[in-house]
The first five atom37 places (N, CA, C, CB, O) and aatype in JSON, in Angstrom:
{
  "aatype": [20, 20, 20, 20, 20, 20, 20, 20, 20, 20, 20, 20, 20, 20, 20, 20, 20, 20, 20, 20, 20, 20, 20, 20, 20, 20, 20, 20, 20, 20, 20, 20, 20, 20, 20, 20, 20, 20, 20, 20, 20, 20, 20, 20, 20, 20, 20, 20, 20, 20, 20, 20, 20, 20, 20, 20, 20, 20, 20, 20, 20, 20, 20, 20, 20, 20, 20, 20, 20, 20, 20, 20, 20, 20, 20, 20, 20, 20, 20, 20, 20, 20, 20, 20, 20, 20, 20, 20, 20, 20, 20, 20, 20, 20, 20, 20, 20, 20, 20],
  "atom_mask": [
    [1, 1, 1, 1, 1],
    [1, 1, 1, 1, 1],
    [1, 1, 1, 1, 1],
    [1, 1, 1, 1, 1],
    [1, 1, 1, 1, 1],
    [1, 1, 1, 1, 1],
    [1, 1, 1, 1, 1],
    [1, 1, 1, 1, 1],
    [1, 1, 1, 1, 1],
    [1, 1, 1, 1, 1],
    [1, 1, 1, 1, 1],
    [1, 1, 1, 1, 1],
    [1, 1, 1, 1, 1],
    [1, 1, 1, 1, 1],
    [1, 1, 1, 1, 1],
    [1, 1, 1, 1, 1],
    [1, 1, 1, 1, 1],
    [1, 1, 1, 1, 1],
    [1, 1, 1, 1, 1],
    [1, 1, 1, 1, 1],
    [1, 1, 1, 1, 1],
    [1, 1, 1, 1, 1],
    [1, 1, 1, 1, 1],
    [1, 1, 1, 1, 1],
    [1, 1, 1, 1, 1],
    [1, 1, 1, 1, 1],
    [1, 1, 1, 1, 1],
    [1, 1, 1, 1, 1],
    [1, 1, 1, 1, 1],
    [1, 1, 1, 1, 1],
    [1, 1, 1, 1, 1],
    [1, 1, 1, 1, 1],
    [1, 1, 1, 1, 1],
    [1, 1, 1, 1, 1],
    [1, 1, 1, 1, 1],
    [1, 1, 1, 1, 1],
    [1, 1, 1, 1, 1],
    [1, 1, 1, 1, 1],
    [1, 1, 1, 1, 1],
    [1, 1, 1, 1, 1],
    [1, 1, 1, 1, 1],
    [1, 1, 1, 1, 1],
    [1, 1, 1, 1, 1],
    [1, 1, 1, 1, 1],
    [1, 1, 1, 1, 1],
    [1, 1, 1, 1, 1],
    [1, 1, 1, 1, 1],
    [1, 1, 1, 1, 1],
    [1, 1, 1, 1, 1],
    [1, 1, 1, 1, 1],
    [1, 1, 1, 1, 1],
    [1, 1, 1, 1, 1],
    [1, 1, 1, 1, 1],
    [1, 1, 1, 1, 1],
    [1, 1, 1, 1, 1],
    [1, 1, 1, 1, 1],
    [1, 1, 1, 1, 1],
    [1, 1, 1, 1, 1],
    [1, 1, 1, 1, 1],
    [1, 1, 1, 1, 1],
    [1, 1, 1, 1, 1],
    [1, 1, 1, 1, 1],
    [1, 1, 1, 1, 1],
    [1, 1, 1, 1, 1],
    [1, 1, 1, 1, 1],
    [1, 1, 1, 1, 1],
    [1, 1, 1, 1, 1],
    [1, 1, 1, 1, 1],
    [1, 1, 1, 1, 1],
    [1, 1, 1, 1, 1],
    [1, 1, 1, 1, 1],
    [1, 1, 1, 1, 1],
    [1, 1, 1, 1, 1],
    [1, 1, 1, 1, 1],
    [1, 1, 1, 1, 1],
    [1, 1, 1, 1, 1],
    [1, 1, 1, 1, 1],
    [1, 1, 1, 1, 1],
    [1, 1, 1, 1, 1],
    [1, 1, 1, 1, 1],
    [1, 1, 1, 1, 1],
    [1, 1, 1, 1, 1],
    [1, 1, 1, 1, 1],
    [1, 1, 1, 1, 1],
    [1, 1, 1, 1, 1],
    [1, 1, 1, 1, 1],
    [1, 1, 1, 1, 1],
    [1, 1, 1, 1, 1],
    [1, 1, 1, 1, 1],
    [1, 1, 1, 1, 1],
    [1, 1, 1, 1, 1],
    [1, 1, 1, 1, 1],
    [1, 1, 1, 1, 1],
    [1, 1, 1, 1, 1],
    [1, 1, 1, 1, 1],
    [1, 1, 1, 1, 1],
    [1, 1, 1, 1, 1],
    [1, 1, 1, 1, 1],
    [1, 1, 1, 1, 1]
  ],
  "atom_positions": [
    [[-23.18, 17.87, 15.37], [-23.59, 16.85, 16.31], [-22.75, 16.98, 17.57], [-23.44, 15.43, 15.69], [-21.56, 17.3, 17.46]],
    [[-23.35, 16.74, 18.9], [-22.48, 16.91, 19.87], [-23.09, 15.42, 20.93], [-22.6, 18.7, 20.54], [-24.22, 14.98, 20.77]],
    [[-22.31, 14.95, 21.77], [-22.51, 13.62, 22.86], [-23.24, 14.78, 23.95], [-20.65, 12.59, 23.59], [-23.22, 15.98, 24.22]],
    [[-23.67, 13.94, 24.22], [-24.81, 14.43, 25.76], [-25.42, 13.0, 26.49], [-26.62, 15.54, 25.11], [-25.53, 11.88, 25.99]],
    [[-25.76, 13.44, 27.83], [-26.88, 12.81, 28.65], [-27.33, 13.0, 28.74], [-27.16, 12.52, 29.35], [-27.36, 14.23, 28.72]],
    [[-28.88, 12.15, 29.07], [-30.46, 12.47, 29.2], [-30.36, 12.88, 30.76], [-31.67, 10.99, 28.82], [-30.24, 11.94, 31.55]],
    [[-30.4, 14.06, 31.24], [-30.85, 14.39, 32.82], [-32.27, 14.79, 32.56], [-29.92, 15.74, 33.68], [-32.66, 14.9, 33.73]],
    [[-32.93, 14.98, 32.08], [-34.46, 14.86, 32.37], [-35.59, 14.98, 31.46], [-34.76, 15.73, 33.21], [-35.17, 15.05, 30.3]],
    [[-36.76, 15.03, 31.52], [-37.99, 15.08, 30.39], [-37.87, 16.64, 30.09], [-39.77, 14.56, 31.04], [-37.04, 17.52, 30.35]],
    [[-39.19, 16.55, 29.35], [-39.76, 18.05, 29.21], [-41.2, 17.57, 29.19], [-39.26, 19.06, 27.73], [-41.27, 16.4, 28.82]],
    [[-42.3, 18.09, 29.47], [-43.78, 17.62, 29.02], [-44.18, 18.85, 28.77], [-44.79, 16.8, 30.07], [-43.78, 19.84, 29.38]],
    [[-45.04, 18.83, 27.79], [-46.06, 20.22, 27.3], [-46.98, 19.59, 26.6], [-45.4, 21.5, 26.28], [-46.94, 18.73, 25.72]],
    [[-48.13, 20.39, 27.35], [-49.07, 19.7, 27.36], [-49.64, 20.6, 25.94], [-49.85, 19.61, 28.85], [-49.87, 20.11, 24.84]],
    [[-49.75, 21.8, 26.26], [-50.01, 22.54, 25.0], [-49.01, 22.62, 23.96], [-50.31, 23.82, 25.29], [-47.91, 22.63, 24.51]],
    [[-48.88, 22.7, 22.37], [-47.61, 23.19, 22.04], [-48.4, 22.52, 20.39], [-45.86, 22.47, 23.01], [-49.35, 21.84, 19.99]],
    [[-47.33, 23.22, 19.97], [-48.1, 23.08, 18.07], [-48.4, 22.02, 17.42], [-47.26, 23.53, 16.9], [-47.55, 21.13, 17.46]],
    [[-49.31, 21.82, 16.83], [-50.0, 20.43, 16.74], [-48.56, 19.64, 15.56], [-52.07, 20.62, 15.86], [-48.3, 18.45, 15.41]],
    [[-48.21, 20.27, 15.23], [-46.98, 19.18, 14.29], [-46.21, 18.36, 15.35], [-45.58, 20.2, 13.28], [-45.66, 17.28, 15.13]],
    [[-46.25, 19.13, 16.77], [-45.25, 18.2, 17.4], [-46.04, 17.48, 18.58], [-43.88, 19.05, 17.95], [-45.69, 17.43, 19.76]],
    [[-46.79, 17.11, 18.2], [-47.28, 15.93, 18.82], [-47.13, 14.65, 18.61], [-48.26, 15.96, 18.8], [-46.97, 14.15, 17.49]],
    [[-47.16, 13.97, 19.81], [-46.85, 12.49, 19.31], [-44.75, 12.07, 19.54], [-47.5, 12.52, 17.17], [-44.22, 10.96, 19.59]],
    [[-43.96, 13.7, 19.61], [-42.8, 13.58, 20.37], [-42.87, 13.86, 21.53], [-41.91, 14.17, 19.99], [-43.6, 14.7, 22.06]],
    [[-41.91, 12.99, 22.12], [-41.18, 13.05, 23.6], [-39.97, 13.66, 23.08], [-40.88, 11.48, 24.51], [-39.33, 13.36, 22.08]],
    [[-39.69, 14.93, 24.28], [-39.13, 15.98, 24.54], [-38.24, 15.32, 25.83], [-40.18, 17.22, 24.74], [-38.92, 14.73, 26.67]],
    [[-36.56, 15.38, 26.07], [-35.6, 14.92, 26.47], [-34.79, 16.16, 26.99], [-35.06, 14.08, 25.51], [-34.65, 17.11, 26.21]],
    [[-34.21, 16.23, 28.32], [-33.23, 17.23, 28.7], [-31.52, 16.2, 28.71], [-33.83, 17.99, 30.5], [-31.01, 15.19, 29.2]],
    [[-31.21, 17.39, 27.78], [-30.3, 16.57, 27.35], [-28.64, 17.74, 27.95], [-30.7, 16.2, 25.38], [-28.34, 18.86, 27.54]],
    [[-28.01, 16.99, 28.85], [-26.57, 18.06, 28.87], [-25.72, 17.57, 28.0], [-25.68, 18.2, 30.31], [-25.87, 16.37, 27.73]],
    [[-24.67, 18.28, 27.35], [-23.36, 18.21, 26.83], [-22.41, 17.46, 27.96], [-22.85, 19.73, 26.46], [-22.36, 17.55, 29.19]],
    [[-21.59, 16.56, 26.84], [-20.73, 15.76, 27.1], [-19.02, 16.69, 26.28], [-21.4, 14.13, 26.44], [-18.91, 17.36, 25.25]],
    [[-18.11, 16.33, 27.19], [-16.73, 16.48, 26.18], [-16.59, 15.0, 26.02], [-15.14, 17.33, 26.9], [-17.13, 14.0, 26.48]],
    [[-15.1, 15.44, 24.72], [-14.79, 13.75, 23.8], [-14.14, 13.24, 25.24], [-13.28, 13.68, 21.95], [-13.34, 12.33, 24.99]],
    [[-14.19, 13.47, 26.43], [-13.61, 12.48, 27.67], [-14.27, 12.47, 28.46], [-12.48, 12.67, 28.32], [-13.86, 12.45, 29.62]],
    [[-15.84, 12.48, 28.08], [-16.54, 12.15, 28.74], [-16.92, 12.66, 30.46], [-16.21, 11.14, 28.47], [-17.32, 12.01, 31.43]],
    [[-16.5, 14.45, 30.2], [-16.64, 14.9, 31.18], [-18.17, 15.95, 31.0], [-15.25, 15.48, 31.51], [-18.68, 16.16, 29.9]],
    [[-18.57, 16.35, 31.96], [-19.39, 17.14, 31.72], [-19.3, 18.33, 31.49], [-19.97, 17.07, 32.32], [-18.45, 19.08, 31.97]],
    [[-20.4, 18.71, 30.51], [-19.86, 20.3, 29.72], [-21.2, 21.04, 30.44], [-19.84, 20.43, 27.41], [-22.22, 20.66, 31.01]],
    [[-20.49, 22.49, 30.02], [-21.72, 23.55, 30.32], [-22.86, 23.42, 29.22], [-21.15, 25.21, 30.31], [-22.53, 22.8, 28.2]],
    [[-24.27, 23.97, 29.29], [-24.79, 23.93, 28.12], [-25.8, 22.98, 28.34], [-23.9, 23.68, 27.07], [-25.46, 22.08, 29.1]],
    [[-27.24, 22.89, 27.76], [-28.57, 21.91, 27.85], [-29.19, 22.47, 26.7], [-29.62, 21.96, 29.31], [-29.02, 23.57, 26.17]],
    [[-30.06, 21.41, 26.38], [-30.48, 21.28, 25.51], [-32.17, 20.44, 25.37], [-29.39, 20.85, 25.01], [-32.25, 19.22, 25.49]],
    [[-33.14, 21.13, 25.15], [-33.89, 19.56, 24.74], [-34.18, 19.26, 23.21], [-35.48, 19.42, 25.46], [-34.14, 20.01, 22.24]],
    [[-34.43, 18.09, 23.31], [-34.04, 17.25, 21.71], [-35.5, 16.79, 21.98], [-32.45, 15.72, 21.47], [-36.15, 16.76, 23.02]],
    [[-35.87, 16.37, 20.43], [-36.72, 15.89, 20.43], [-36.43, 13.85, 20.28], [-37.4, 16.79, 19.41], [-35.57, 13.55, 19.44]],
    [[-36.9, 13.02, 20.81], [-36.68, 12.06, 20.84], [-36.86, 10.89, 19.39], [-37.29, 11.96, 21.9], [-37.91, 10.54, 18.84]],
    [[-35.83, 10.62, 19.15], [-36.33, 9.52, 17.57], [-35.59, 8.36, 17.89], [-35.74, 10.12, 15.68], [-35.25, 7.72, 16.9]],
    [[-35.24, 7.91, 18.96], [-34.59, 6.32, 19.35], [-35.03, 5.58, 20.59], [-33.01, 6.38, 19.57], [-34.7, 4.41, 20.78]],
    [[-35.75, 6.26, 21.4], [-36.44, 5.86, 22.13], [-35.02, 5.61, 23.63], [-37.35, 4.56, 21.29], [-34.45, 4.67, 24.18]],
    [[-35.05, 7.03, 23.7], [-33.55, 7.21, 24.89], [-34.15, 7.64, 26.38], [-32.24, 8.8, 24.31], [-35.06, 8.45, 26.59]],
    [[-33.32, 6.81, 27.48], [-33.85, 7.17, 28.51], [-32.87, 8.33, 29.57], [-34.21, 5.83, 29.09], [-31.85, 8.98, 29.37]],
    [[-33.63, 8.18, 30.5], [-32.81, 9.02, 31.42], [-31.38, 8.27, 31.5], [-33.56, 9.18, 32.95], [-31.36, 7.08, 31.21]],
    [[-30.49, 8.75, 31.79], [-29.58, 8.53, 31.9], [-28.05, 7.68, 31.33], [-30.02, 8.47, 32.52], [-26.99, 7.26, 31.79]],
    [[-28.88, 7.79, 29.87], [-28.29, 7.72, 28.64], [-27.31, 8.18, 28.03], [-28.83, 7.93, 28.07], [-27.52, 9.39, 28.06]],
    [[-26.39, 8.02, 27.49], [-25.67, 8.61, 26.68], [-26.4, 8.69, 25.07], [-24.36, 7.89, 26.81], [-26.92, 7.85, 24.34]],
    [[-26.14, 10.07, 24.96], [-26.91, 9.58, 23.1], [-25.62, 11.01, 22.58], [-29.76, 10.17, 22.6], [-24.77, 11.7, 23.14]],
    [[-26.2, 10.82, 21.15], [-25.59, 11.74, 20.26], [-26.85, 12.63, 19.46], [-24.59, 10.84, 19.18], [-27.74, 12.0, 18.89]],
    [[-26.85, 13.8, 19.47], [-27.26, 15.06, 19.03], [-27.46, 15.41, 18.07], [-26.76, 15.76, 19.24], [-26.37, 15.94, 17.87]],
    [[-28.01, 15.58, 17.17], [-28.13, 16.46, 15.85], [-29.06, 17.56, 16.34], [-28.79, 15.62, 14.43], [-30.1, 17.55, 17.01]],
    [[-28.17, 18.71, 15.65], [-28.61, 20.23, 15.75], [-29.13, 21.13, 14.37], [-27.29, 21.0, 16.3], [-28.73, 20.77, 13.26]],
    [[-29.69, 21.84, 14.44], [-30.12, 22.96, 13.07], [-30.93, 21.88, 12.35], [-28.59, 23.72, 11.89], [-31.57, 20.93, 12.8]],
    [[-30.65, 22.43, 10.63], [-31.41, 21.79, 9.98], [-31.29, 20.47, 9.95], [-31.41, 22.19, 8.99], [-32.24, 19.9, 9.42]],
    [[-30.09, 19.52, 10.5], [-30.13, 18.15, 10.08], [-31.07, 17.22, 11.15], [-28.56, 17.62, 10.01], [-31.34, 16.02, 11.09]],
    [[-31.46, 18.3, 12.17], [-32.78, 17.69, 13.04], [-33.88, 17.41, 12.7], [-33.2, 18.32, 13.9], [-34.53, 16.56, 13.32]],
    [[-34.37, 18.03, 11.64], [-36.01, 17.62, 10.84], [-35.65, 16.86, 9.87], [-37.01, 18.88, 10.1], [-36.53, 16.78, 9.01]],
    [[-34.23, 15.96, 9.53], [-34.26, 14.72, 8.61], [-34.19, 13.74, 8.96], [-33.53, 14.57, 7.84], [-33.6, 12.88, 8.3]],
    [[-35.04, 13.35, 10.65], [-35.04, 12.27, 10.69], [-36.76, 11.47, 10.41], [-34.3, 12.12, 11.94], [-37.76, 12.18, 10.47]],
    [[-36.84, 10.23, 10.18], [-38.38, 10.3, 10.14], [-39.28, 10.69, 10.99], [-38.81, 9.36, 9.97], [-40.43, 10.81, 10.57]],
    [[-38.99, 10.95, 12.28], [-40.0, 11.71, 13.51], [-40.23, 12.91, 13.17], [-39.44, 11.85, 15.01], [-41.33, 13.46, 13.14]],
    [[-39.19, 13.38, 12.9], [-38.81, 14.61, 12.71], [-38.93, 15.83, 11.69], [-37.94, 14.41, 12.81], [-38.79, 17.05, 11.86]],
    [[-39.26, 15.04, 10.56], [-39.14, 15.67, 9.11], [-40.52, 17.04, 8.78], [-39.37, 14.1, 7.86], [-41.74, 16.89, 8.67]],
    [[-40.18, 17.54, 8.75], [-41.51, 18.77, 8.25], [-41.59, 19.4, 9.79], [-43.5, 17.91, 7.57], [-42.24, 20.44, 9.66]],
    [[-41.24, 19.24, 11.1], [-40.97, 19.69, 12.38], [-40.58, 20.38, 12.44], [-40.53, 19.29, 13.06], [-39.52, 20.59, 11.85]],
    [[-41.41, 21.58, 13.54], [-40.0, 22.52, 13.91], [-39.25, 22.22, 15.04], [-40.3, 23.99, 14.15], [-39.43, 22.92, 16.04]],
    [[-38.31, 21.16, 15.09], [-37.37, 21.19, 15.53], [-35.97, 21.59, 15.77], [-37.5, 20.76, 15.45], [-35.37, 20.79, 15.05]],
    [[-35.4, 22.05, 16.13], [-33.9, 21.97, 16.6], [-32.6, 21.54, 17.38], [-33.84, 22.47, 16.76], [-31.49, 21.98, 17.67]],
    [[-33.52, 20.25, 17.56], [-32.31, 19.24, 17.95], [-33.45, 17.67, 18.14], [-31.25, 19.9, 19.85], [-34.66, 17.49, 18.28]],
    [[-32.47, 16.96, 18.06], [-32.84, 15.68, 18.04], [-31.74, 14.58, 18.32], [-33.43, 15.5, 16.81], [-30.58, 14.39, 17.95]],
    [[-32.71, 13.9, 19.23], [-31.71, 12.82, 19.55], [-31.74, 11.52, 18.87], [-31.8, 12.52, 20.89], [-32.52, 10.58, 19.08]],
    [[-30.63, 11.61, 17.88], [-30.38, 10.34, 17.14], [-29.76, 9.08, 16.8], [-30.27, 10.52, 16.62], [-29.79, 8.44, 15.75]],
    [[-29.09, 8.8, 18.12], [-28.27, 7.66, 18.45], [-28.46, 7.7, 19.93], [-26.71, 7.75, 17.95], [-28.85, 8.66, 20.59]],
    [[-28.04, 6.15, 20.48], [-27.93, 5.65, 22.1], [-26.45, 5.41, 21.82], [-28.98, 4.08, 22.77], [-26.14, 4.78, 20.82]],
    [[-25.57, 5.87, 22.62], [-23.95, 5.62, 21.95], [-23.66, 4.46, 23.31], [-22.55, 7.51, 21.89], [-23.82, 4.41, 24.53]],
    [[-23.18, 3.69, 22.27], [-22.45, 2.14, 23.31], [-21.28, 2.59, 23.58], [-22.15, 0.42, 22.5], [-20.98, 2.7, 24.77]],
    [[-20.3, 2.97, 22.52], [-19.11, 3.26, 23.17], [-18.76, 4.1, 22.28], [-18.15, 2.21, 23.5], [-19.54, 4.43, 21.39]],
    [[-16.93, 4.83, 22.41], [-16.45, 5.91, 21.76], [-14.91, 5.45, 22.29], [-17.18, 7.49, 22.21], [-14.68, 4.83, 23.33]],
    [[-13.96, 5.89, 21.37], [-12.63, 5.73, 21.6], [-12.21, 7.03, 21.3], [-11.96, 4.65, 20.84], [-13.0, 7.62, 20.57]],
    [[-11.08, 7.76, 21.69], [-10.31, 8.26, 21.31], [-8.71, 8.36, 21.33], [-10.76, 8.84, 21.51], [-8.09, 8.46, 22.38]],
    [[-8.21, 8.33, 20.31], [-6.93, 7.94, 20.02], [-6.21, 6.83, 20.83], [-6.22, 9.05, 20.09], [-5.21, 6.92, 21.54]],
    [[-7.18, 5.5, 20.47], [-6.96, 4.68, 20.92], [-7.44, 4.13, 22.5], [-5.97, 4.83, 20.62], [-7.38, 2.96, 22.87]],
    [[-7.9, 5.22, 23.26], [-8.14, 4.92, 24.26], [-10.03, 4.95, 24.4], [-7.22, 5.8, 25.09], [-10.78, 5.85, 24.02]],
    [[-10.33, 3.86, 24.99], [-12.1, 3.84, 25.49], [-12.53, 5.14, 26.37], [-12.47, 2.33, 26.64], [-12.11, 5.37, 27.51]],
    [[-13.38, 5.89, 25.7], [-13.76, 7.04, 26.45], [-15.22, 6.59, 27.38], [-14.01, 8.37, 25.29], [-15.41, 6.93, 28.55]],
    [[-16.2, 5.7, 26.52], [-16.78, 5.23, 27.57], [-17.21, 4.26, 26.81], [-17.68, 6.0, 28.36], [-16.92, 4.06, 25.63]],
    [[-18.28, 3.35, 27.85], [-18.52, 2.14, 27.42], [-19.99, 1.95, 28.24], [-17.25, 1.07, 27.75], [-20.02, 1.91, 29.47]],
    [[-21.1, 1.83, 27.47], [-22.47, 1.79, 27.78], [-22.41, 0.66, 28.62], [-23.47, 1.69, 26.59], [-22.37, 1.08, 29.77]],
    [[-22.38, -0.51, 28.59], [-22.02, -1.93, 29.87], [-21.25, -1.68, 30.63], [-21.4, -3.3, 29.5], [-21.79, -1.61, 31.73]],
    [[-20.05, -1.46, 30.69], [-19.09, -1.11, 31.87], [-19.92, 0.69, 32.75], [-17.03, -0.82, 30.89], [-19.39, 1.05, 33.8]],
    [[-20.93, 1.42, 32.28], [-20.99, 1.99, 32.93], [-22.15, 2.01, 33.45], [-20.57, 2.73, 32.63], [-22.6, 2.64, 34.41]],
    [[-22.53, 1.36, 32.83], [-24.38, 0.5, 33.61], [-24.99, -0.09, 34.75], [-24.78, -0.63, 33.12], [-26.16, -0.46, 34.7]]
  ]
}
């Protein structure tokens, strides 16, 4: 699992009938301080995340165990909206204070 932001959609209009019915998310990497990392990604959507979101990631096989997701060929999915995160004591971010 890795933290990321939603910087943008994906739409396809054509694409294999199992994955219809998902919204497709451009998602960048986050570090644990909430800086920006190299690296994108799109996820398939199972929480209903918007642009400019913070969410959390699931990658490989643990992406088709969610219920959107299951029997999919997916490889990533976005499975949390993250409110906040600490590390070692200190607030790395905070979904209201950065809203």
């Amino acid at each position: 699992m890795f933290l990321g932001k939603v910087i943008g959609t994906l739409v396809a209009t054509q694409k294999e009938a199992s994955l219809d019915g998902l919204k497709f998310l451009v998602v960048r990497r986050l570090s644990v301080d909430n800086e920006d990392e190299r690296g994108y990604v799109v996820a398939a959507d199972a929480v209903g995340a918007g642009l400019g979101e913070v969410v959390m990631v699931a990658t490989g096989s643990s992406a088709r165990q969610t219920v959107m997701t299951d029997k999919r060929p997916c490889d990533a999915v976005i499975m949390a909206i993250v409110d906040s995160w600490e590390v070692d004591g200190q607030e790395r971010y905070n979904k209201v204070e950065s809203g």
